[in-house]
SERO-4910 file (N, C-alpha, C, O; in steps of 0.05 Angstrom, whole numbers):
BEGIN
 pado doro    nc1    nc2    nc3   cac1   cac2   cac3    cc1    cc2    cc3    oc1    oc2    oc3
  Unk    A     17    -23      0      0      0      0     18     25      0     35     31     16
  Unk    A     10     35    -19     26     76    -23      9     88    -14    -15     81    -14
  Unk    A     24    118      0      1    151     -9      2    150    -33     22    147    -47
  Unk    A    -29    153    -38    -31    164    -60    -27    198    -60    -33    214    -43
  Unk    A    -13    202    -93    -16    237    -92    -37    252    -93    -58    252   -107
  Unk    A    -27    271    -70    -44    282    -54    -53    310    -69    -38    329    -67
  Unk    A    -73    311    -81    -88    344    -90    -99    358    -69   -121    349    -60
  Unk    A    -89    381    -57   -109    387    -40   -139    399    -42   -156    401    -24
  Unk    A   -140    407    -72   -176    417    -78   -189    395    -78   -212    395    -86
  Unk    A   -179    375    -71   -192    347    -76   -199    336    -57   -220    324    -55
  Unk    A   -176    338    -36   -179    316     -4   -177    332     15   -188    325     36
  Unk    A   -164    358     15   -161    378     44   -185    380     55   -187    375     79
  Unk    A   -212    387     39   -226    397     57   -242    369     75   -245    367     99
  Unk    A   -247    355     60   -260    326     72   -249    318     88   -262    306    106
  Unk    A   -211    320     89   -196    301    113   -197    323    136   -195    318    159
  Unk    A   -201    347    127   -208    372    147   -232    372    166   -231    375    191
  Unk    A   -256    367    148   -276    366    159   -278    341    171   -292    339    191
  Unk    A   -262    316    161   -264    282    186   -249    291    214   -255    281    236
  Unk    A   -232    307    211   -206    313    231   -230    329    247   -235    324    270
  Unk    A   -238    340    240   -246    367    248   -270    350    277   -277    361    298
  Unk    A   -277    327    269   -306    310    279   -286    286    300   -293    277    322
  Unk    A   -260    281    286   -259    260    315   -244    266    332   -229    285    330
  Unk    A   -246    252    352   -244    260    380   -213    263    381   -203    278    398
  Unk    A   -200    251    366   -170    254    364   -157    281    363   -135    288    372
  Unk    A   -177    298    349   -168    313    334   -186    341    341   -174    362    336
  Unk    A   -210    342    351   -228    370    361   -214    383    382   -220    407    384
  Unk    A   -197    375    398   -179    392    418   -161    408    407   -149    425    420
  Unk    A   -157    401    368   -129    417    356   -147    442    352   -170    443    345
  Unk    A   -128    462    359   -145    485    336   -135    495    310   -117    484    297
  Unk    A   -149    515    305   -137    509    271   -111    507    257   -105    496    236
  Unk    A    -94    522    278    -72    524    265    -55    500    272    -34    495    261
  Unk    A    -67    484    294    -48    463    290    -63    433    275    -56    409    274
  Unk    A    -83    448    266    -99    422    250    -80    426    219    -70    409    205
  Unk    A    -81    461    214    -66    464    188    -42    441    190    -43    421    175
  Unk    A    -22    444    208     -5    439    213     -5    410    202      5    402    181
  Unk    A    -19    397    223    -13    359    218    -27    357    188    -20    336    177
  Unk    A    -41    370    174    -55    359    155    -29    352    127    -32    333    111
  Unk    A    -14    365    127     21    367    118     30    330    116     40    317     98
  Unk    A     23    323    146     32    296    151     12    274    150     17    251    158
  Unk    A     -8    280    142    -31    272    137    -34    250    102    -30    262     80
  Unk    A    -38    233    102    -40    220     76    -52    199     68    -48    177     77
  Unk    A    -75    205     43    -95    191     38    -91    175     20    -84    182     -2
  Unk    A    -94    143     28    -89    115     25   -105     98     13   -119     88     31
  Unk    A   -113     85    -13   -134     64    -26   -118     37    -19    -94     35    -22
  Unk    A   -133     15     -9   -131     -6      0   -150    -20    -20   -171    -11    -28
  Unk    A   -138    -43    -27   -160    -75    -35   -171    -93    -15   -163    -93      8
  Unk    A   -186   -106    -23   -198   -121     -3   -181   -152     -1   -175   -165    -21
  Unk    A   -174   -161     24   -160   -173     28   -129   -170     42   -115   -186     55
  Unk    A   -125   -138     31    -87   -120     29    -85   -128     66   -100   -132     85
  Unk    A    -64   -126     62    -50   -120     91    -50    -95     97    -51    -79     78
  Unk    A    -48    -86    119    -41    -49    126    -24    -44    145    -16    -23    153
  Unk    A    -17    -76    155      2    -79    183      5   -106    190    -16   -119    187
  Unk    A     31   -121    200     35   -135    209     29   -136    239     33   -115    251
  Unk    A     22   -156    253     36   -152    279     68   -160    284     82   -178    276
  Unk    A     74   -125    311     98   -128    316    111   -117    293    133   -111    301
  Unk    A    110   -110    266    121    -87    259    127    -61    267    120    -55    290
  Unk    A    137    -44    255    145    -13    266    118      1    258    103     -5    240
  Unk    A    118     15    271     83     36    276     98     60    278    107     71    298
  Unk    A     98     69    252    105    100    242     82    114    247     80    135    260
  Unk    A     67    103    236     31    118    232      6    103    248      4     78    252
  Unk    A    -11    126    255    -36    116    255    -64    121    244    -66    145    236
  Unk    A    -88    105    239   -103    116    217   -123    117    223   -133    105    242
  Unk    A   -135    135    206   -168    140    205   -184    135    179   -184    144    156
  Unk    A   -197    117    192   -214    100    166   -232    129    144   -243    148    156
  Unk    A   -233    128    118   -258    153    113   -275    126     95   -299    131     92
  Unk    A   -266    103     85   -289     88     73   -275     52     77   -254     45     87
  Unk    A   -300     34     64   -290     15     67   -284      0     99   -287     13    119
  Unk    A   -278    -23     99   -283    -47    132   -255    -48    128   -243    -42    108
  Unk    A   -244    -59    155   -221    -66    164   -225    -85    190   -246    -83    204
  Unk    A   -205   -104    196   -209   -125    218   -179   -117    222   -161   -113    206
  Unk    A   -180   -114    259   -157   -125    275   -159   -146    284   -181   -151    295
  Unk    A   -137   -168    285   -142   -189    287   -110   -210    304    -88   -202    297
  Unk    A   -111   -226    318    -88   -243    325    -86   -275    309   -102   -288    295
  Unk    A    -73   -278    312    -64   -311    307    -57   -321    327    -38   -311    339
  Unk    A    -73   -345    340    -69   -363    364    -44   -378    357    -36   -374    334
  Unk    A    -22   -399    378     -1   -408    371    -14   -436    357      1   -452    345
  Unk    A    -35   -439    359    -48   -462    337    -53   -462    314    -53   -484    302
  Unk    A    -61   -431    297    -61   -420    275    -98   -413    269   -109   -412    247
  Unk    A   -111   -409    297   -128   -394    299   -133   -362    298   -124   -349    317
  Unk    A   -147   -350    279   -149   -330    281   -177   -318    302   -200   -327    303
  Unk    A   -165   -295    315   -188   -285    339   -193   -256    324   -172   -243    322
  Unk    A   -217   -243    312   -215   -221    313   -219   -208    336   -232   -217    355
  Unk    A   -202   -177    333   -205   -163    360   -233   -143    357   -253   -138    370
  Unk    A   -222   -137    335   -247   -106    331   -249   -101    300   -229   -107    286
  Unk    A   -271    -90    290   -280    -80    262   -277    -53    261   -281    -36    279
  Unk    A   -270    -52    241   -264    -18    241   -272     -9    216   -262    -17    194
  Unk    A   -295     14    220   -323     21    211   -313     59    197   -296     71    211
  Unk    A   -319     68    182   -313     91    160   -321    114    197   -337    110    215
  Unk    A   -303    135    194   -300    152    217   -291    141    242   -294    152    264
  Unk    A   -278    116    238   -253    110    272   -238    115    259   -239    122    235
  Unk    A   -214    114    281   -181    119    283   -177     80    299   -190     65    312
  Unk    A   -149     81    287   -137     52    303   -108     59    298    -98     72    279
  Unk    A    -92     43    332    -64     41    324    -62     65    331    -38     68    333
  Unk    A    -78     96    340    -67    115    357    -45    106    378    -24    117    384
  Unk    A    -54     87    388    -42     85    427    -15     79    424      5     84    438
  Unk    A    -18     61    396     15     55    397     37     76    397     60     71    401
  Unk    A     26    100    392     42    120    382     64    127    417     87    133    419
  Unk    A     45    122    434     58    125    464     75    111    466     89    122    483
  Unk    A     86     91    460     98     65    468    134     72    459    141     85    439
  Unk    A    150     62    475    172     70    472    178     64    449    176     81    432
  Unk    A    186     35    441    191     30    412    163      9    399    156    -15    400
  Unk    A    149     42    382    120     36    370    119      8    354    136      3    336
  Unk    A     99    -11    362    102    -35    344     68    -43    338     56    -37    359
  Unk    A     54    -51    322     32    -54    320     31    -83    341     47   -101    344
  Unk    A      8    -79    351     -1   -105    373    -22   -137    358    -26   -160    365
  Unk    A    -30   -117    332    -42   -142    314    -42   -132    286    -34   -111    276
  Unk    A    -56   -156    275    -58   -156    247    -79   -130    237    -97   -122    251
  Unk    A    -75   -121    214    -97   -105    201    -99   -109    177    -81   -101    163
  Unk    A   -124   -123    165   -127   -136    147   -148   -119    134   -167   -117    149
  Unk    A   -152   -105    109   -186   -101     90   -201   -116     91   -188   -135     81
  Unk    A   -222   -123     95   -244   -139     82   -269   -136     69   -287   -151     63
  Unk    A   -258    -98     66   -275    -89     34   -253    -64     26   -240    -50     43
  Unk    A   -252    -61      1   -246    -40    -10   -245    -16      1   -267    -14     12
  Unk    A   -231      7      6   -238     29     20   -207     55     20   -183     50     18
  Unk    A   -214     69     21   -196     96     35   -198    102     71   -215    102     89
  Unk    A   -170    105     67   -163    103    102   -138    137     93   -126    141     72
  Unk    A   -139    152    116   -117    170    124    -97    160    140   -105    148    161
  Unk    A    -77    163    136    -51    161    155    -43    180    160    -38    198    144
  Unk    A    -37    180    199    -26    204    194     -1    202    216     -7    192    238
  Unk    A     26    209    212     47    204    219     49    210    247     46    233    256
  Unk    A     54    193    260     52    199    291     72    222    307     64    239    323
  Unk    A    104    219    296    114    245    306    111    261    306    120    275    325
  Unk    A     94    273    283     82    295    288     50    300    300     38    321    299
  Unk    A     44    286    307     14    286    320     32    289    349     24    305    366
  Unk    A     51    277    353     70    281    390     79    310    377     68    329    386
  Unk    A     95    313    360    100    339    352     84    355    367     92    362    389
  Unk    A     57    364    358     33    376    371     27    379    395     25    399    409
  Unk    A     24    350    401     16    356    434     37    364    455     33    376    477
  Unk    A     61    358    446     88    371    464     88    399    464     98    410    484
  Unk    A     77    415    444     76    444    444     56    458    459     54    482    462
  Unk    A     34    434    473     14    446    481      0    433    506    -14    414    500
  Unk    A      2    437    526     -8    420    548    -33    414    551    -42    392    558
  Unk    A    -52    445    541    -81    440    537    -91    419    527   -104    400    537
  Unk    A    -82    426    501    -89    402    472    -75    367    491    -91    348    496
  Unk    A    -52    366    496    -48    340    504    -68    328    525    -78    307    520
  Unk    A    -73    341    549    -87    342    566   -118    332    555   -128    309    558
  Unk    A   -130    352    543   -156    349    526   -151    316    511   -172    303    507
  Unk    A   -125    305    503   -134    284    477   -128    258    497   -136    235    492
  Unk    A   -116    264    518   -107    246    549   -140    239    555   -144    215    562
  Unk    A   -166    257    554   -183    253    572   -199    237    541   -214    219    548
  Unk    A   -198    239    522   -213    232    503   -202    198    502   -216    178    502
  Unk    A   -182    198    500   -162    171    500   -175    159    521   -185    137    516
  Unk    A   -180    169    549   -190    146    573   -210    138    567   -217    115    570
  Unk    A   -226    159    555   -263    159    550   -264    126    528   -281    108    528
  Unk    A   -240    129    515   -240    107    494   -235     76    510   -247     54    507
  Unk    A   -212     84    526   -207     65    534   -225     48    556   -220     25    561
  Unk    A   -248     63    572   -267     45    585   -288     40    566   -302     20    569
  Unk    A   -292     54    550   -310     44    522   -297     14    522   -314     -4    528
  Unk    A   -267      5    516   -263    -21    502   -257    -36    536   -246    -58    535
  Unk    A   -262    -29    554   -262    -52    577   -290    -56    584   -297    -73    600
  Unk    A   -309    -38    572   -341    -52    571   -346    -63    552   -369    -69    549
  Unk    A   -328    -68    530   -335    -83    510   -324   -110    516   -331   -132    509
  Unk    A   -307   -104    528   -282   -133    547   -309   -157    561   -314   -181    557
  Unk    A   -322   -126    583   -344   -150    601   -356   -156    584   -355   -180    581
  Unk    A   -377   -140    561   -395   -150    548   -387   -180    540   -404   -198    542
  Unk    A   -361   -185    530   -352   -208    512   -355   -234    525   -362   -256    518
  Unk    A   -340   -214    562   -336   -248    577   -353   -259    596   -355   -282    604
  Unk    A   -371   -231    606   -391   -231    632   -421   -237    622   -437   -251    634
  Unk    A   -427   -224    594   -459   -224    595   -459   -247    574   -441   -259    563
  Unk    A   -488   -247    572   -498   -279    556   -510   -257    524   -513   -233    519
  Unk    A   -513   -278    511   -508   -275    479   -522   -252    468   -512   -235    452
  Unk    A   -556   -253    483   -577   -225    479   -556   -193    486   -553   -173    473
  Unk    A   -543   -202    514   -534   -178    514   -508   -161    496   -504   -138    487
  Unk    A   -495   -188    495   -466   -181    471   -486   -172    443   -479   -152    431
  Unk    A   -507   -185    435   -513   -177    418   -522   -145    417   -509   -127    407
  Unk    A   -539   -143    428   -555   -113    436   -538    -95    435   -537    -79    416
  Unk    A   -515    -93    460   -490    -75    460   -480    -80    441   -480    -56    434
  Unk    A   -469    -92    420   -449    -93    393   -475    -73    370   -470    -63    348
  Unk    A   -503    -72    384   -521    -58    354   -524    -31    368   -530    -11    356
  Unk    A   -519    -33    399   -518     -4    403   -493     15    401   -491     39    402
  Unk    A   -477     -3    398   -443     13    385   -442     23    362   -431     44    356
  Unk    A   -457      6    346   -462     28    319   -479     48    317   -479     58    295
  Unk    A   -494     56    333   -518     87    331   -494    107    334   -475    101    349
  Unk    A   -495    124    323   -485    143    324   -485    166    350   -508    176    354
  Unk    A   -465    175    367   -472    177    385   -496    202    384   -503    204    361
  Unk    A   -510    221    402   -527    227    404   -558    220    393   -581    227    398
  Unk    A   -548    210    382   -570    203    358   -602    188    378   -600    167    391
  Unk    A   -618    200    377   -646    192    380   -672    180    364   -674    190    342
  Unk    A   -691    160    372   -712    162    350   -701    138    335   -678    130    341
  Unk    A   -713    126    318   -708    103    302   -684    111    294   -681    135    294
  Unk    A   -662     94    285   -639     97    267   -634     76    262   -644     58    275
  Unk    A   -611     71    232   -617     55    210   -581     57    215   -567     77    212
  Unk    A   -572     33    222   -540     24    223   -537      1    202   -554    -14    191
  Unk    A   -515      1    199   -499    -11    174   -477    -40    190   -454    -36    198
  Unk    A   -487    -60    191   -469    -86    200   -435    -80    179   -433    -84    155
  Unk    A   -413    -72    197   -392    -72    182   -379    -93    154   -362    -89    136
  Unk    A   -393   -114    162   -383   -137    149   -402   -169    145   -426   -166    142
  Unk    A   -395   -190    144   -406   -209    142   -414   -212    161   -399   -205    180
  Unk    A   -445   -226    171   -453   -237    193   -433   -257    207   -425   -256    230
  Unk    A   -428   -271    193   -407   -298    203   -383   -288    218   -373   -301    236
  Unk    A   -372   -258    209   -347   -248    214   -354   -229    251   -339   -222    269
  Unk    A   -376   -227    246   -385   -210    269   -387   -234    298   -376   -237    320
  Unk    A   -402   -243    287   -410   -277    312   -383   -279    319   -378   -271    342
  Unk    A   -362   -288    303   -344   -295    311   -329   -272    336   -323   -283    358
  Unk    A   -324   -245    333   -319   -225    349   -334   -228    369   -325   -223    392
  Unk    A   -363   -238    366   -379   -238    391   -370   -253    408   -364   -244    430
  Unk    A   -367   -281    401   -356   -301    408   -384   -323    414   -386   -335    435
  Unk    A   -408   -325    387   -423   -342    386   -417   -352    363   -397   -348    349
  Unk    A   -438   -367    362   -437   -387    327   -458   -370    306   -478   -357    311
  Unk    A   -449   -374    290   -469   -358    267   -497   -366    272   -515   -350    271
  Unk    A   -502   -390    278   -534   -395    284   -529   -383    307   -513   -365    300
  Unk    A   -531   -380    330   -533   -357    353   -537   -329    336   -559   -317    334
  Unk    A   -517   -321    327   -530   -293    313   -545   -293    305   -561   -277    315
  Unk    A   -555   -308    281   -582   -310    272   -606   -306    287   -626   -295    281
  Unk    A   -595   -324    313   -633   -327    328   -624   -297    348   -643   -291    363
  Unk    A   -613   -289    349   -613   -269    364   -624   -252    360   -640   -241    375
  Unk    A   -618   -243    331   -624   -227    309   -655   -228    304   -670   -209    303
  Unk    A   -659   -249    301   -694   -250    301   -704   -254    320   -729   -257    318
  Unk    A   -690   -257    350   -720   -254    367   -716   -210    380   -730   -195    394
  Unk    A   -699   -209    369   -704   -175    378   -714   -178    354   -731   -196    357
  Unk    A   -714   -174    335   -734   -163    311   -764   -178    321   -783   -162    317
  Unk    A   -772   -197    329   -797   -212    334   -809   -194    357   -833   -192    362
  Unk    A   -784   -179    372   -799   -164    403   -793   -137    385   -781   -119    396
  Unk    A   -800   -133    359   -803   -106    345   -787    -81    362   -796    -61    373
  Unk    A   -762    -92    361   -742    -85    371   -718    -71    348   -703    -52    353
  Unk    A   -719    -83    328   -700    -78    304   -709    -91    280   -718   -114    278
  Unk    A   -707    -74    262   -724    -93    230   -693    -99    213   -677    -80    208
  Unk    A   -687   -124    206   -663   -123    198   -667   -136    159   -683   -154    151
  Unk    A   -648   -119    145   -649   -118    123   -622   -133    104   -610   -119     88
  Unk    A   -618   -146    105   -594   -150     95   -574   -143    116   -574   -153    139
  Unk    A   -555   -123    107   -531   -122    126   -535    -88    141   -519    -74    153
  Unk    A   -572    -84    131   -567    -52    153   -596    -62    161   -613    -75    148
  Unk    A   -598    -53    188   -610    -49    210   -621    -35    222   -605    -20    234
  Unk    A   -651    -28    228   -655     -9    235   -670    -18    267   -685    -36    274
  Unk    A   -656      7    284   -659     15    308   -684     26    304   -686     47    292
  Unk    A   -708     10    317   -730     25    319   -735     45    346   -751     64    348
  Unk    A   -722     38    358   -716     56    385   -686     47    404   -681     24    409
  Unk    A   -675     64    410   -645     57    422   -647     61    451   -628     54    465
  Unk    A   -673     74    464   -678     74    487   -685     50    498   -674     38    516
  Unk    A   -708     45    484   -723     12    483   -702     -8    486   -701    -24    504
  Unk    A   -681     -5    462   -664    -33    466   -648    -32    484   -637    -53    488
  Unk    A   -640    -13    499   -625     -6    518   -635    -12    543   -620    -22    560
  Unk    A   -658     -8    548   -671    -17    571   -679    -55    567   -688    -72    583
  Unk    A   -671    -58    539   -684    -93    533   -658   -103    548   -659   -123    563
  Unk    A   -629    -82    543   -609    -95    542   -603    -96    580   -588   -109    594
  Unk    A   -617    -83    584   -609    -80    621   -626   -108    632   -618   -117    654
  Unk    A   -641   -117    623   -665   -147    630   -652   -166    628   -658   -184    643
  Unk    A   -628   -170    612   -617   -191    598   -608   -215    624   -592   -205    640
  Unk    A   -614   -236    629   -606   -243    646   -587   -275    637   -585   -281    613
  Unk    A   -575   -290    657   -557   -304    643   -576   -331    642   -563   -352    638
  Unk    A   -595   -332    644   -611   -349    635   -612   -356    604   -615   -379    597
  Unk    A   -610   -334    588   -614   -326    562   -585   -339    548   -583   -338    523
  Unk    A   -565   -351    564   -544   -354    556   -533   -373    534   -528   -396    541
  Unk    A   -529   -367    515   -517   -387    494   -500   -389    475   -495   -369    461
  Unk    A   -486   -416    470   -458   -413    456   -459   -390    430   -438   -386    417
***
């Protein structure tokens, strides 16, 4: 995978206006958004490409603007575990940027077509070394992330299948967002179960008994949230009775 060359009447304002929305990046102000956008570089991937080894060198970290991506490990048996899907508007591979000598922690694999930004980490530390505010500000955004992924931890190992399910459809609403909403499954059903850590028939019946408690109308691979309050409160009932492989 190359940068591709970069026009800026073409990509400044869009990678401006993504920067401008994630949380990585709303603490910069403009002049140091001008700044990193310099080190900033927009990337076409195939489906299937590599984008990282694990344990390679982690120069960069990225922000998805289209197209699926899987982080993923290899067991010492030659099992693969996915960790996480990564959906058009995340970032991945920030954290490594802290780490004395940066190395990616897993695989990053396409498994659709898409444009991703890279953006060079010395200079994103560049930035925050000049500014205590801004570091401070991206310190509190970083934790906010990081108990996000240790309730995704219990979801995986504490609650039973209804609830992993529910929480994995309430991660995709957009946050504020109220009132029915219509989310997009990143990838293959089969590929999701597996992250859950059920069997594809488990997803399936999951999937239709919240749609049967007119809970969610599901369409192919998008979904609609008929209420996120509703399923939220379905998702607090869940008890381990409900529990299955």
């Amino acid at each position: 995978m190359t940068p591709e060359a970069r026009d800026p009447a073409e990509s400044d304002e869009t990678l401006t206006d993504v920067l401008r929305r994630h949380f990585l990046f709303s603490a910069l102000d403009e002049l140091q958004k001008t700044r990193l956008l310099a080190h900033v570089h927009r990337r076409h991937f195939d489906s299937g490409e590599h984008l990282f080894m694990q344990d390679s060198e982690a120069r960069v970290f990225f922000l998805l603007l289209s197209g699926a991506i899987k982080l993923y490990r290899v067991s010492a048996d030659g099992q693969e575990k996915i960790m996480r899907f990564i959906r058009p508007g995340q970032s991945f591979a920030e954290g490594v940027m802290f780490m004395d000598k940066p190395r990616y922690p897993v695989h990053g694999q396409a498994i659709e077509p898409g444009t991703l930004a890279s953006i060079e980490s010395a200079a994103f530390l560049d930035v925050l070394r000049a500014s205590f505010d801004t570091c401070r500000a991206v310190m509190a955004q970083m934790t906010r992330r990081i108990q996000d992924h240790w309730d995704e931890i219990e979801a995986l190992t504490l609650q039973n299948s209804r609830y992993r399910m529910v929480h994995y459809l309430l991660g995709l609403v957009p946050e504020g967002r109220r009132g029915r909403v219509r989310v997009e499954l990143p990838t293959y059903k089969a590929m999701i179960a597996a992250q859950l850590a059920m069997t594809p028939e488990t997803f399936s019946r999951e999937l239709r008994a919240l749609s049967d408690a007119h809970l969610i109308e599901v369409h192919g691979r998008m979904v609609d949230i008929v209420d996120p309050g509703a399923l939220l409160q379905h998702m607090a009932h869940c008890t381990p009775d409900e529990r299955s492989p």
